[in-house]
C-alpha positions as CSV (number, residue, x, y, z in Angstrom):
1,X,-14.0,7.6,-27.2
2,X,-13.2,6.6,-30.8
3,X,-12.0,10.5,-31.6
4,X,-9.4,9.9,-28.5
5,X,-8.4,6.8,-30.2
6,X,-7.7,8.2,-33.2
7,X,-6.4,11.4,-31.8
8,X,-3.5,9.2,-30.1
9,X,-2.9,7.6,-32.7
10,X,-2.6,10.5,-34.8
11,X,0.4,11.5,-32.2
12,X,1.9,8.5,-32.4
13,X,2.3,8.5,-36.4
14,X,3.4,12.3,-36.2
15,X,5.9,11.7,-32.6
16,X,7.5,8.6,-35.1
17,X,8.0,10.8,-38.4
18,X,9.4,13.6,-36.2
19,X,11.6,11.5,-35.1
20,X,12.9,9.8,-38.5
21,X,12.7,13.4,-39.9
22,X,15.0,14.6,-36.9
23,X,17.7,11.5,-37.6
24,X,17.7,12.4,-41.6
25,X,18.5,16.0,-40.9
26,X,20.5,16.1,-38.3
27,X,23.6,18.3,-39.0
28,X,22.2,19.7,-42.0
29,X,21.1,23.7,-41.9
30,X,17.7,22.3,-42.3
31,X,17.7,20.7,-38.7
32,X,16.1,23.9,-36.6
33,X,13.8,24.4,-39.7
34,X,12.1,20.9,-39.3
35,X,12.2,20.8,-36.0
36,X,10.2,24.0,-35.5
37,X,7.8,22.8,-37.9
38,X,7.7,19.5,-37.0
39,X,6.5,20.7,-33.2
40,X,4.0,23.1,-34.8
41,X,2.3,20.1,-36.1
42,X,2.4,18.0,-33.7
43,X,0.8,20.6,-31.5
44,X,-2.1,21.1,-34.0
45,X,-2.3,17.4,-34.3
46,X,-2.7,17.7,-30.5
47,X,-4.9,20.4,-29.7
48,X,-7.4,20.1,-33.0
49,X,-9.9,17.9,-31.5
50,X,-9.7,20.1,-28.3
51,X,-10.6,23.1,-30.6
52,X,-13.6,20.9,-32.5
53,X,-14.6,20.0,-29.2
54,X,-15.1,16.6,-30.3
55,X,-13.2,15.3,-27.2
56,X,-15.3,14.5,-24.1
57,X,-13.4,13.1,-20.8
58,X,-15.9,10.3,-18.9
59,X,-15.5,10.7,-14.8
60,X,-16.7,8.0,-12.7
61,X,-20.1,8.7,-10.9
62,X,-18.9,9.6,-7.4
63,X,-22.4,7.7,-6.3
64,X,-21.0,4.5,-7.1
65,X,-18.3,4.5,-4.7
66,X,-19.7,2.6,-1.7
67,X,-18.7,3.1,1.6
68,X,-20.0,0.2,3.6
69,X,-16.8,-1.9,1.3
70,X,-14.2,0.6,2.1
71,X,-15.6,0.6,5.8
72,X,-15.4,-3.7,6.0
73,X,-12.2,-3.7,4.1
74,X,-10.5,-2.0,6.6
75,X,-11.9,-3.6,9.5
76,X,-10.6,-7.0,7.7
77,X,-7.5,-4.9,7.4
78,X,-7.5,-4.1,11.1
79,X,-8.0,-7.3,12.1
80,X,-5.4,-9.0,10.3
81,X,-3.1,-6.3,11.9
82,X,-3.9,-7.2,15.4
83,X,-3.4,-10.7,14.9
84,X,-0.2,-10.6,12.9
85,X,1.1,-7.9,15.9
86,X,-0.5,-10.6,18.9
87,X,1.4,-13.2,17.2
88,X,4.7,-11.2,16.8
89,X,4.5,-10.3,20.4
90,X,3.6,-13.6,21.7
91,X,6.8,-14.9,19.6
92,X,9.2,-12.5,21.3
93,X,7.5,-13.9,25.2
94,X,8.1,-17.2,24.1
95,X,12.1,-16.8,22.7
96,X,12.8,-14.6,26.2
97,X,10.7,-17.3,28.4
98,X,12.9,-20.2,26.2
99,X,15.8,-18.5,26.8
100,X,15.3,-18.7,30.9
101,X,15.5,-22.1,30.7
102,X,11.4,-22.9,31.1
103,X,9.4,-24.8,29.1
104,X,6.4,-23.1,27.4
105,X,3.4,-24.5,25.9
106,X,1.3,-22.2,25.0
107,X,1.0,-18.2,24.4
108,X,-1.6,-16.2,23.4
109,X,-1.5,-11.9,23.6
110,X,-4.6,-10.4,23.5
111,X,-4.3,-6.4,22.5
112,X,-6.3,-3.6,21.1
113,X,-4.7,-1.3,18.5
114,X,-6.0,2.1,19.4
115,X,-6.8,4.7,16.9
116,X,-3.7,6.6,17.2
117,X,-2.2,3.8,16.6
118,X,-0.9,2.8,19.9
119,X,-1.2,-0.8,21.4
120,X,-2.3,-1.9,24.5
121,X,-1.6,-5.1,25.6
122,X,-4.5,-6.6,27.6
123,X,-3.7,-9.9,28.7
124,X,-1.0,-12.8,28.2
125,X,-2.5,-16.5,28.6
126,X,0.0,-18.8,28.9
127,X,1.0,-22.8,29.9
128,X,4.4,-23.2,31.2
129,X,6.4,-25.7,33.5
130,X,7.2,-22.9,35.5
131,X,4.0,-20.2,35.3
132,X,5.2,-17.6,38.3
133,X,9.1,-17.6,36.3
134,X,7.4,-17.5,33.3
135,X,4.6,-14.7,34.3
136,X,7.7,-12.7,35.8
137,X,9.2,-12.8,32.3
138,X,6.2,-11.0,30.9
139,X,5.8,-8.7,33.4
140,X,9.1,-7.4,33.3
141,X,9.1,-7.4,29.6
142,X,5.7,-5.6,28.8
143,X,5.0,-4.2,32.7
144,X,4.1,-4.9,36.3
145,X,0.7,-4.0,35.5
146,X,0.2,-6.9,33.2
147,X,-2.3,-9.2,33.4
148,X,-0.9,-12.8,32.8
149,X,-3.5,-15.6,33.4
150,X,-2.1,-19.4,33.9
151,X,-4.0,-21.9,30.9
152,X,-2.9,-24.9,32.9
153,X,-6.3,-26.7,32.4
């Protein structure tokens, strides 16, 4: 680790003289000269410890990765992602079922994000003045077929 230290810092030094060298000659007959040279050692500055093979590159152990994290991560992930989307959903119910005049007290969506990434909405509990206006609402929003369940207790 040390020889990669010192072998960037070796570039450095030689990438800033090349570049004062380059600004004193410029326009002089002496510019393509310095700038051939200049190249030629930085690339020896570059490859030498390559060629002493003093230079060894460390790769993580693929055994430490651990699985079981990645695997909890994204069911935190997943979670979160149903929650934030029941929530957005239930938001839109409640601005269309405002909007018809009813008073709404509660909404909750319950879905499932499938693998493909579709989502199925399984049930809307809600408490409203008017629960069959309101359950119409939903219905005709997210489908005939949807169960909506009255939390008037």
């Amino acid at each position: 680790m040390e020889e990669m230290k010192s072998c960037v810092a070796a570039i450095c030094a030689i990438s800033a003289v090349i570049c004062i060298i380059e600004n004193l000659v410029s326009g002089t007959k002496l510019n393509d000269q310095m700038k051939v040279l200049l190249e030629l050692i930085l690339a020896i500055v570059i490859i030498a410890p390559f060629v002493r093979g003093n230079i060894e590159f460390d790769f993580p152990n693929s055994d430490s990765y651990n699985a079981d994290s990645y695997n909890e991560a994204a069911k935190i992930y997943n979670e979160r992602l149903r929650q934030q989307t029941s929530y957005n959903i239930s938001e839109v119910l409640l601005s269309q079922i405002k909007s018809a005049g009813i008073n709404c007290n509660k909404i909750e969506t319950e879905i499932n994000i499938l693998d493909d990434g579709s989502i199925s909405i399984n049930k809307v509990t809600l408490k409203a003045d008017n629960f069959e206006k309101a359950a119409d609402i939903v219905r005709s929003s997210l489908g005939k077929e949807t169960e909506v369940v009255d939390d008037a207790g």
